[in-house]
Predicted model as a PDB file, atoms N, CA, C, CB and O in Angstrom, pLDDT in the B-factor column:
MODEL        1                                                                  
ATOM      1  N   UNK A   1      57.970 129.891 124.489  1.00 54.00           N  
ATOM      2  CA  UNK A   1      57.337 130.399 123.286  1.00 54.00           C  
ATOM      3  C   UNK A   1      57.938 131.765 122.936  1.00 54.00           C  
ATOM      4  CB  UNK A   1      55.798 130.500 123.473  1.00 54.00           C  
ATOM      5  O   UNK A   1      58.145 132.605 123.811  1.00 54.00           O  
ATOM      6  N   UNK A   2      58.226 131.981 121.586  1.00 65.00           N  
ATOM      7  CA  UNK A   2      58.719 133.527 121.212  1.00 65.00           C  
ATOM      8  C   UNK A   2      57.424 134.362 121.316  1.00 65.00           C  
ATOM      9  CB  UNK A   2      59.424 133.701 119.537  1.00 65.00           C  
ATOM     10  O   UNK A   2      56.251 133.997 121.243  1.00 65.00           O  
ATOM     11  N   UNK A   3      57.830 135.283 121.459  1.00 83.00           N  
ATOM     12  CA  UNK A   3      56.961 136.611 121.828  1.00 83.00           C  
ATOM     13  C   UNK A   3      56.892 137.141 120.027  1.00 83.00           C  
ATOM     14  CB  UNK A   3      58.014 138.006 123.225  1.00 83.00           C  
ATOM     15  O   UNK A   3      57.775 136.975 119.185  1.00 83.00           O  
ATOM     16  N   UNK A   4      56.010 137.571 119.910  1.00 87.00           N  
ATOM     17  CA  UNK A   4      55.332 138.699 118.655  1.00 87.00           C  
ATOM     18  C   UNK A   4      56.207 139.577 118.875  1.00 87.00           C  
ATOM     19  CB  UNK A   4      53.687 139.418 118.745  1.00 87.00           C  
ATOM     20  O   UNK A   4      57.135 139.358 118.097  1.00 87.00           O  
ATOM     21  N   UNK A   5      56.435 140.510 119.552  1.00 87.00           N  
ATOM     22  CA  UNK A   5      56.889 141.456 119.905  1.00 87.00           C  
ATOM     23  C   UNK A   5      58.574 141.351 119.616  1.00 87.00           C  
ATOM     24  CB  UNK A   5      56.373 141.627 121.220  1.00 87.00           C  
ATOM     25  O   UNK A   5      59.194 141.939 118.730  1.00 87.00           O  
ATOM     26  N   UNK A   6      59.068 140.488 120.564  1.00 89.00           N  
ATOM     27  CA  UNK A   6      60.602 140.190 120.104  1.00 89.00           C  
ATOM     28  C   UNK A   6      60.829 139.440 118.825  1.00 89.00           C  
ATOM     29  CB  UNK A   6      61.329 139.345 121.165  1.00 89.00           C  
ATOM     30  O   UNK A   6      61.970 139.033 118.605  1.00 89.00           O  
ATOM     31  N   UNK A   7      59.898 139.218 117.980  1.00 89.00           N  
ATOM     32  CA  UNK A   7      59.780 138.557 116.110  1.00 89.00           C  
ATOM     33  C   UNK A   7      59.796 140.205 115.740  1.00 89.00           C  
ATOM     34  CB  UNK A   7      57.766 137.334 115.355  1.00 89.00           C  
ATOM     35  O   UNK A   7      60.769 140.775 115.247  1.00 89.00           O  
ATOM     36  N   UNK A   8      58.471 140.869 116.094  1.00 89.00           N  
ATOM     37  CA  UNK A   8      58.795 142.011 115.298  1.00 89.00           C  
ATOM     38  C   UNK A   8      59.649 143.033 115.151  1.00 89.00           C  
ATOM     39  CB  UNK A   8      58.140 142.477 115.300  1.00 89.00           C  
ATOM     40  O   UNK A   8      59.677 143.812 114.199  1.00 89.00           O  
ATOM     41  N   UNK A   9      60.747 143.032 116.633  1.00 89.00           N  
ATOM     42  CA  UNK A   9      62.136 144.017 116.897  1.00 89.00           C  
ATOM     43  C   UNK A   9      63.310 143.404 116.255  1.00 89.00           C  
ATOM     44  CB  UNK A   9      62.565 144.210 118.565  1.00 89.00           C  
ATOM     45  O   UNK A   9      64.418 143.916 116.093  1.00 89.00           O  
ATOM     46  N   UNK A  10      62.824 141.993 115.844  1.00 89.00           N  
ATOM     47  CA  UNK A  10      64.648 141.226 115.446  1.00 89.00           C  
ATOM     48  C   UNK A  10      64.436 141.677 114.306  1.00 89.00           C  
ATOM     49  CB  UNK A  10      65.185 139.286 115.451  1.00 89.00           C  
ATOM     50  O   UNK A  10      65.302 142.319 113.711  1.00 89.00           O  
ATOM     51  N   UNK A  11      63.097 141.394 113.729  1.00 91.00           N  
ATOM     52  CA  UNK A  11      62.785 141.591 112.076  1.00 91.00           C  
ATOM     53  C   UNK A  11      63.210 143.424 111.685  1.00 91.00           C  
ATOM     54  CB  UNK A  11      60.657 141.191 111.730  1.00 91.00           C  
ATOM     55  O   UNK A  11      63.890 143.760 110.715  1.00 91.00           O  
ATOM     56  N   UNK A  12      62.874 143.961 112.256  1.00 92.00           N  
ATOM     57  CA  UNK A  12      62.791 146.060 112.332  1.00 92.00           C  
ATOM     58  C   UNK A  12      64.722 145.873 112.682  1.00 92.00           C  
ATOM     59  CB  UNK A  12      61.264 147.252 114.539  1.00 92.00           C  
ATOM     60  O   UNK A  12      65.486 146.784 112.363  1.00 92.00           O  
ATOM     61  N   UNK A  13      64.967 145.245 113.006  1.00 92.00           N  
ATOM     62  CA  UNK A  13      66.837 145.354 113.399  1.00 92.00           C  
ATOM     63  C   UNK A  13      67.098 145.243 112.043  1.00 92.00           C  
ATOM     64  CB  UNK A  13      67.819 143.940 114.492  1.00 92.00           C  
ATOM     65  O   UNK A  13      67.492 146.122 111.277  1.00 92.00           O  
ATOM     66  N   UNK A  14      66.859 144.162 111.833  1.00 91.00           N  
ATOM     67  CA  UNK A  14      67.393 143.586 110.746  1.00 91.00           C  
ATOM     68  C   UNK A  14      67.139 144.540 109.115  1.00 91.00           C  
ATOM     69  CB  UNK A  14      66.683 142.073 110.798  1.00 91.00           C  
ATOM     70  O   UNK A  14      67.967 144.961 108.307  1.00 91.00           O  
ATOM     71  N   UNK A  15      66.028 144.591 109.130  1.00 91.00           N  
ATOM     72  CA  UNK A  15      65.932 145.521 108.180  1.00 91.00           C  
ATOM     73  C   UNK A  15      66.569 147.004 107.937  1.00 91.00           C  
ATOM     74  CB  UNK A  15      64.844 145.615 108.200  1.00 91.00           C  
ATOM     75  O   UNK A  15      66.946 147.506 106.878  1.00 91.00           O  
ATOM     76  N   UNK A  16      66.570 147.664 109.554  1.00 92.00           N  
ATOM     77  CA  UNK A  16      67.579 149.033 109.561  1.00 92.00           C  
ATOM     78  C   UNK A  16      69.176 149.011 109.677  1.00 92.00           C  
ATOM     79  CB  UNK A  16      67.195 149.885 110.789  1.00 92.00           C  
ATOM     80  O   UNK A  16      69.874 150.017 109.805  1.00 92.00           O  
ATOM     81  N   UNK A  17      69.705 147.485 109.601  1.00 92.00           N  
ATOM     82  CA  UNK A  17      70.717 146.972 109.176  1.00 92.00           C  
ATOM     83  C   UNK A  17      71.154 146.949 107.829  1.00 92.00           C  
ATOM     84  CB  UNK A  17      70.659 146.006 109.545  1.00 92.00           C  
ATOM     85  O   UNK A  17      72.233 147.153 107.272  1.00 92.00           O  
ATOM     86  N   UNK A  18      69.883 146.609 107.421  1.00 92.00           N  
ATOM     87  CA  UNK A  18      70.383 146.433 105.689  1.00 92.00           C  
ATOM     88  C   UNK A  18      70.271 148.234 104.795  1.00 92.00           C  
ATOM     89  CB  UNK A  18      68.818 144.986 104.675  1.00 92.00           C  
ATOM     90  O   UNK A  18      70.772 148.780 103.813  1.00 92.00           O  
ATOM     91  N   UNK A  19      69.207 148.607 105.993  1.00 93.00           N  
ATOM     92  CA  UNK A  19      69.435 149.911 105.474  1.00 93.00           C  
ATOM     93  C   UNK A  19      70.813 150.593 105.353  1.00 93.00           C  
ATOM     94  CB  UNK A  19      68.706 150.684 106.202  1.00 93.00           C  
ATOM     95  O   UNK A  19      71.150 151.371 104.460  1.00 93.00           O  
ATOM     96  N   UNK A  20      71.412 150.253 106.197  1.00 93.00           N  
ATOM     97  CA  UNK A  20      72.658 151.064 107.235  1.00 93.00           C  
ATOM     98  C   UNK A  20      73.334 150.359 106.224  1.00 93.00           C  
ATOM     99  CB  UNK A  20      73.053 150.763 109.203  1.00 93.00           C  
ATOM    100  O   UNK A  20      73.337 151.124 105.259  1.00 93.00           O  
ATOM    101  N   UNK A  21      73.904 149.325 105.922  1.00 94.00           N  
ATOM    102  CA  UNK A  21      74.858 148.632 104.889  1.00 94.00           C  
ATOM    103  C   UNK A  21      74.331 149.280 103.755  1.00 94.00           C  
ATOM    104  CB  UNK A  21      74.837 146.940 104.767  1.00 94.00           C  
ATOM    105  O   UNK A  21      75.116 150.193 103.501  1.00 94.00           O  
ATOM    106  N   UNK A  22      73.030 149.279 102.613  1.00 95.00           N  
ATOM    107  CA  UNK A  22      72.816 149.881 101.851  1.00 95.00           C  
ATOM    108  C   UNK A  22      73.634 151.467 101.568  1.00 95.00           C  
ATOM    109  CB  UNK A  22      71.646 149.764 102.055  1.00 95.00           C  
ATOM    110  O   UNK A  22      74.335 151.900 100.653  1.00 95.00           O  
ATOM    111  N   UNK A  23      73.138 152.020 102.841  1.00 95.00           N  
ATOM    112  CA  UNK A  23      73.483 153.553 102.714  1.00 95.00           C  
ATOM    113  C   UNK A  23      75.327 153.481 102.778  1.00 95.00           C  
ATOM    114  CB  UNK A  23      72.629 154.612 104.268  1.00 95.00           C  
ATOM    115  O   UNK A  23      75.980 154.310 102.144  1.00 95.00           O  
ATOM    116  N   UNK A  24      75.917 152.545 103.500  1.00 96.00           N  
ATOM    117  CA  UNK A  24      77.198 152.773 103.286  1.00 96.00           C  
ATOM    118  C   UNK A  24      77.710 152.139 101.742  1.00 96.00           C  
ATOM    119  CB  UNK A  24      77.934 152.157 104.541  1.00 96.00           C  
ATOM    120  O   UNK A  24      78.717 152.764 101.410  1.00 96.00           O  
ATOM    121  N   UNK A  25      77.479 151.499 101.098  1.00 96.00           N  
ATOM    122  CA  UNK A  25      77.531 150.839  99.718  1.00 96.00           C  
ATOM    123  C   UNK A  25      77.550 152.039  98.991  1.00 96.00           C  
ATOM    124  CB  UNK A  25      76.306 149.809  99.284  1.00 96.00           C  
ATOM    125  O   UNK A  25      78.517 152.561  98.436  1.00 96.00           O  
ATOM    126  N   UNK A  26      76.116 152.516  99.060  1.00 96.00           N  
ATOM    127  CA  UNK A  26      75.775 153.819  98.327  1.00 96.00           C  
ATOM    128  C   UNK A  26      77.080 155.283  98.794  1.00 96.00           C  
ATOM    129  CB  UNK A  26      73.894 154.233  98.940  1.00 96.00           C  
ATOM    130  O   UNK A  26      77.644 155.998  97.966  1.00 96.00           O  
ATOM    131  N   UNK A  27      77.179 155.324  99.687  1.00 97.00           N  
ATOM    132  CA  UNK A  27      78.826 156.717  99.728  1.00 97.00           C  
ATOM    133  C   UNK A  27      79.870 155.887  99.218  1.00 97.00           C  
ATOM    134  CB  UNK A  27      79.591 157.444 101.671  1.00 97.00           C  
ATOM    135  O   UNK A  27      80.796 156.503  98.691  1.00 97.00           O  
ATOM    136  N   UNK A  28      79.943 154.760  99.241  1.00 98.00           N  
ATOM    137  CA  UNK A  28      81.291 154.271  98.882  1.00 98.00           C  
ATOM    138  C   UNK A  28      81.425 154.222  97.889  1.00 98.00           C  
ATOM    139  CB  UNK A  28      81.710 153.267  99.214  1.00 98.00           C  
ATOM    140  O   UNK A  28      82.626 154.397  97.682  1.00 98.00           O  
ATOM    141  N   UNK A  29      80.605 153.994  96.470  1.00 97.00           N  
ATOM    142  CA  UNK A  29      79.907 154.280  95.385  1.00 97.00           C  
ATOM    143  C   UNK A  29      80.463 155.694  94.863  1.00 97.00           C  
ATOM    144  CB  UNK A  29      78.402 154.242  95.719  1.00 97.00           C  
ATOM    145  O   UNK A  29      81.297 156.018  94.017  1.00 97.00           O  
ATOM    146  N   UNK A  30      79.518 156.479  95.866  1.00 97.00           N  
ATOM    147  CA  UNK A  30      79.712 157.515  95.433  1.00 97.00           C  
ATOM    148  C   UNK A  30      80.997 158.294  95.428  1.00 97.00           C  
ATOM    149  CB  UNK A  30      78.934 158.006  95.877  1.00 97.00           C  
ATOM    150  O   UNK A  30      81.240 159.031  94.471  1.00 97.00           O  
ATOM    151  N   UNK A  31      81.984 158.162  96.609  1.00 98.00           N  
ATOM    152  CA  UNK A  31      83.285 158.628  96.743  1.00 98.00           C  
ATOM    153  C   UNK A  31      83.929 157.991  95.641  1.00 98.00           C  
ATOM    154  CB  UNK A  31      83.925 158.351  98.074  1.00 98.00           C  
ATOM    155  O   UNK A  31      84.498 158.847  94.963  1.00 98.00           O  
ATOM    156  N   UNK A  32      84.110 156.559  95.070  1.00 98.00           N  
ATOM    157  CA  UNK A  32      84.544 155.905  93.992  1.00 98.00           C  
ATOM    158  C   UNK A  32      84.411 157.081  92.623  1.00 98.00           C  
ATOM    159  CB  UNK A  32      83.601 154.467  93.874  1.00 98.00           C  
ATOM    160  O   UNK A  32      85.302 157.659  92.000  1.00 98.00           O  
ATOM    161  N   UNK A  33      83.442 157.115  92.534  1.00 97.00           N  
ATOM    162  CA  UNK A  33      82.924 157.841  91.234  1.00 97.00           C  
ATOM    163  C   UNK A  33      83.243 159.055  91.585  1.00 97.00           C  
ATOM    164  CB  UNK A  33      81.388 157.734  90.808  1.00 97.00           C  
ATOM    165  O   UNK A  33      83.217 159.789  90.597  1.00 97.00           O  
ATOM    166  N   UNK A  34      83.544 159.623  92.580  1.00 97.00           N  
ATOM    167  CA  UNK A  34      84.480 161.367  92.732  1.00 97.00           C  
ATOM    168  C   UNK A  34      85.508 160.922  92.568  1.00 97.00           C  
ATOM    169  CB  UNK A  34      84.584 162.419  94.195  1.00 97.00           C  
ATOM    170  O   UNK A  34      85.683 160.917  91.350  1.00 97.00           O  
ATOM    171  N   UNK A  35      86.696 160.355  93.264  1.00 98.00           N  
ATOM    172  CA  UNK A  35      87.356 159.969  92.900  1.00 98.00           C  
ATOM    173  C   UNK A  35      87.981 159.470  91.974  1.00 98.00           C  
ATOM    174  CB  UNK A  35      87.290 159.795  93.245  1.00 98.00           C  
ATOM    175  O   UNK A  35      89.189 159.666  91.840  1.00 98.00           O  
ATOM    176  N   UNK A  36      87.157 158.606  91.022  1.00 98.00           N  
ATOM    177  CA  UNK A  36      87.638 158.580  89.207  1.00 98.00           C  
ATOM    178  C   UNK A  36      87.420 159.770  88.400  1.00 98.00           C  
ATOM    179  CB  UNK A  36      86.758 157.465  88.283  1.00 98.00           C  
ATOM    180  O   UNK A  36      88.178 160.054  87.473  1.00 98.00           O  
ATOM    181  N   UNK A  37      86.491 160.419  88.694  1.00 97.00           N  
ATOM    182  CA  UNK A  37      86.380 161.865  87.680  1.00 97.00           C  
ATOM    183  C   UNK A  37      87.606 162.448  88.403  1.00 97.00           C  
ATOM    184  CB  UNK A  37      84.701 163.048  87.784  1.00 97.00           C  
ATOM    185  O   UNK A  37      88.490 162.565  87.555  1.00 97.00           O  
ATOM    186  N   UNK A  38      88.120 162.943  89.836  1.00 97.00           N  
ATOM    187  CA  UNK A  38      89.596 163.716  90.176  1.00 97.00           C  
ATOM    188  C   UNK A  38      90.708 163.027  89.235  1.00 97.00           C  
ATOM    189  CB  UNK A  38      90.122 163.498  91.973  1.00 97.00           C  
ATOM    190  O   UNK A  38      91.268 163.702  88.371  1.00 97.00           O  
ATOM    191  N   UNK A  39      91.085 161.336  89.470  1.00 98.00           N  
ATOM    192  CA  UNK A  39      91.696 161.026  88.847  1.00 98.00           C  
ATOM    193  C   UNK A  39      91.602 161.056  87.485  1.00 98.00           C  
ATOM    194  CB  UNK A  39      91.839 160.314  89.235  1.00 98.00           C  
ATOM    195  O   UNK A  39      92.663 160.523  87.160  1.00 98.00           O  
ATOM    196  N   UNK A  40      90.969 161.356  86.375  1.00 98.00           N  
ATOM    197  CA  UNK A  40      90.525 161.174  85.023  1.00 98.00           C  
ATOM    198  C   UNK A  40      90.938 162.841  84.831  1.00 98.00           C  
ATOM    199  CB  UNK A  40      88.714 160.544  84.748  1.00 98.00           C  
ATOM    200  O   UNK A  40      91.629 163.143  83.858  1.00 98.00           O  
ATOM    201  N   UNK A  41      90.595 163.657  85.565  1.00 97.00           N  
ATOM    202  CA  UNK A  41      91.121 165.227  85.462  1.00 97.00           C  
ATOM    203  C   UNK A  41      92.212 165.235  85.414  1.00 97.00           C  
ATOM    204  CB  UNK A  41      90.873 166.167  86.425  1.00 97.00           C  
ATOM    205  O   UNK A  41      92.756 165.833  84.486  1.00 97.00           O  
ATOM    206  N   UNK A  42      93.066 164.488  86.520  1.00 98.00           N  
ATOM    207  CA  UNK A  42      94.451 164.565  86.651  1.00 98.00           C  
ATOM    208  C   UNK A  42      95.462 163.825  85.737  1.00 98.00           C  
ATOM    209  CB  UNK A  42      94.676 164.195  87.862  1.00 98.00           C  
ATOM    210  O   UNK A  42      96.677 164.023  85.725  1.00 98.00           O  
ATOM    211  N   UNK A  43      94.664 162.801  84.850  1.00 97.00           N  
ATOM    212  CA  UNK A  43      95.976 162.039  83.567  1.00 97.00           C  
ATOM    213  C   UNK A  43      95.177 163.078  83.022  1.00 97.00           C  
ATOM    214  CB  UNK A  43      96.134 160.030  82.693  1.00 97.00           C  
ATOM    215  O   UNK A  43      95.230 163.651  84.110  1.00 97.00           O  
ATOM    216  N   UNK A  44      94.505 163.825  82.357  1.00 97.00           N  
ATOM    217  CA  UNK A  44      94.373 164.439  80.931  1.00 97.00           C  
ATOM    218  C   UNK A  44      94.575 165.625  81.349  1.00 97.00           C  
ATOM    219  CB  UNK A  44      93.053 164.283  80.058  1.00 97.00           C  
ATOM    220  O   UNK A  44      93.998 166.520  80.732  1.00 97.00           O  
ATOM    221  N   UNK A  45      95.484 166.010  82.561  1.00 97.00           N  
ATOM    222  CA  UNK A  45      96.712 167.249  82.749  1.00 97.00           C  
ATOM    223  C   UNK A  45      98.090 166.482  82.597  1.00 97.00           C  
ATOM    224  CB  UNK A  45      96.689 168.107  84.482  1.00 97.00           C  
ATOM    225  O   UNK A  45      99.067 166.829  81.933  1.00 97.00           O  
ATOM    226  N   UNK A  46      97.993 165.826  83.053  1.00 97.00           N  
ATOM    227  CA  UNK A  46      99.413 164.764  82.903  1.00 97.00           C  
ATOM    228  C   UNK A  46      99.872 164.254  81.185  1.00 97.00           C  
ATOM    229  CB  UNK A  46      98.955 163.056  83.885  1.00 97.00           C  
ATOM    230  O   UNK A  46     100.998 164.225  80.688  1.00 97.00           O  
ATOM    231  N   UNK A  47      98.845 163.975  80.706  1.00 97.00           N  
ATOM    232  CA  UNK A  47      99.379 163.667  78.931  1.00 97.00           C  
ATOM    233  C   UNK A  47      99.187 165.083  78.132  1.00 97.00           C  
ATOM    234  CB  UNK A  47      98.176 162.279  77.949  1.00 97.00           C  
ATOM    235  O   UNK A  47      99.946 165.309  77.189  1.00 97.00           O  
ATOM    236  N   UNK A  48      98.186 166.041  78.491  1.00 96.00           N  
ATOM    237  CA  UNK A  48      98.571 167.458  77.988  1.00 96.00           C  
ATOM    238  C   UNK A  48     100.238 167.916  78.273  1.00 96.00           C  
ATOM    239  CB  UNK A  48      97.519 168.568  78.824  1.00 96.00           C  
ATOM    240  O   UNK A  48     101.056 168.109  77.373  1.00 96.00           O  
ATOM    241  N   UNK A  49     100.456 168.012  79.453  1.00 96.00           N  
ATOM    242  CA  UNK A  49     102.329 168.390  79.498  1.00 96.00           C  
ATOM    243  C   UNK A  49     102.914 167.258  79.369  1.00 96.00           C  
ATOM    244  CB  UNK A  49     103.075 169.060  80.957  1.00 96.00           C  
ATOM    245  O   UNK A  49     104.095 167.580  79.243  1.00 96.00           O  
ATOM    246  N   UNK A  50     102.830 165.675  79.297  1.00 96.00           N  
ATOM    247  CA  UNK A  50     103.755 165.218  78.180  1.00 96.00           C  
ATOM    248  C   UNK A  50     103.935 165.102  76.812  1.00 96.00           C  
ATOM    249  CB  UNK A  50     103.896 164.401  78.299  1.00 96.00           C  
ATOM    250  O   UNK A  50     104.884 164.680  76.151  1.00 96.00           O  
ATOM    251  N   UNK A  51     102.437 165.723  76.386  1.00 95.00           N  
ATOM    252  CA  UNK A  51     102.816 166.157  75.036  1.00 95.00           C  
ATOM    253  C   UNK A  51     103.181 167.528  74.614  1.00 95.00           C  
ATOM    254  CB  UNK A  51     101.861 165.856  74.286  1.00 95.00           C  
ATOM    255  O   UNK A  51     103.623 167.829  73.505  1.00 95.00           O  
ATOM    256  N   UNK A  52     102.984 168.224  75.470  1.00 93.00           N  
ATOM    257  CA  UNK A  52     103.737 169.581  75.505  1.00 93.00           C  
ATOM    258  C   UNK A  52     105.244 169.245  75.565  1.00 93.00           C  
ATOM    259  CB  UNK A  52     103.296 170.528  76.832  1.00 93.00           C  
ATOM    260  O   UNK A  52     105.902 169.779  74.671  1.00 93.00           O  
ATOM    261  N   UNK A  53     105.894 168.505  76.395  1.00 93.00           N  
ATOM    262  CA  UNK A  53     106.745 167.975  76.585  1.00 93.00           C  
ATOM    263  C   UNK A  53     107.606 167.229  75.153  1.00 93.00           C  
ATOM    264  CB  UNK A  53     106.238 167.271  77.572  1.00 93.00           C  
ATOM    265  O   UNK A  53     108.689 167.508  74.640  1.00 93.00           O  
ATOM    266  N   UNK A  54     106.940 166.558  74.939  1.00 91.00           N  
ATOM    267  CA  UNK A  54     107.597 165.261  73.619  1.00 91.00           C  
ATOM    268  C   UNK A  54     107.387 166.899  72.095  1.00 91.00           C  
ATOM    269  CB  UNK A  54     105.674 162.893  73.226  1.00 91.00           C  
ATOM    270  O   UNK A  54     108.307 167.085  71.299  1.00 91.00           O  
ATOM    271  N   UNK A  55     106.595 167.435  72.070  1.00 89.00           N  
ATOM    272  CA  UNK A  55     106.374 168.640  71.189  1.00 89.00           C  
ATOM    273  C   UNK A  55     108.510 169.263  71.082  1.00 89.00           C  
ATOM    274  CB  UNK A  55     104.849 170.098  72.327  1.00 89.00           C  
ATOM    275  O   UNK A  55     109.483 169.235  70.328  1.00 89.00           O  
ATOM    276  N   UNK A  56     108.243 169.545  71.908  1.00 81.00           N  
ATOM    277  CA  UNK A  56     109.457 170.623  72.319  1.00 81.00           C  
ATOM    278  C   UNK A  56     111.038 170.006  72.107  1.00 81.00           C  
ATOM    279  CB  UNK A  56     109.278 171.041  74.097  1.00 81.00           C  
ATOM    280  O   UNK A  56     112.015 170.705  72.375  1.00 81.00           O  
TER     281      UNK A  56                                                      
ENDMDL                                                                          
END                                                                             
């Protein structure tokens, strides 16, 4: 027979699992979205001096 006890530790695993995947989803997310605003800074320095560039 299963034990109560070992139902309620697989179930509490399982759930601070999905936490733990959640929370990594969520930084990976978030580094994504730093990462496109750095990159999005860096072409609208990049087409400012090629049109400084094509100007000249």
């Amino acid at each position: 027979m299963i034990d109560n006890e070992d139902i309620f530790n697989k179930i509490v695993s399982l759930v601070n699992l999905n936490d733990a995947h959640f929370k990594v989803i969520l930084d990976n997310q978030n580094l994504i979205l730093k990462n496109q605003e750095r990159l999005s800074i860096q072409l609208s320095e990049i087409n400012a001096k090629l049109d400084k560039i094509k100007k000249e």
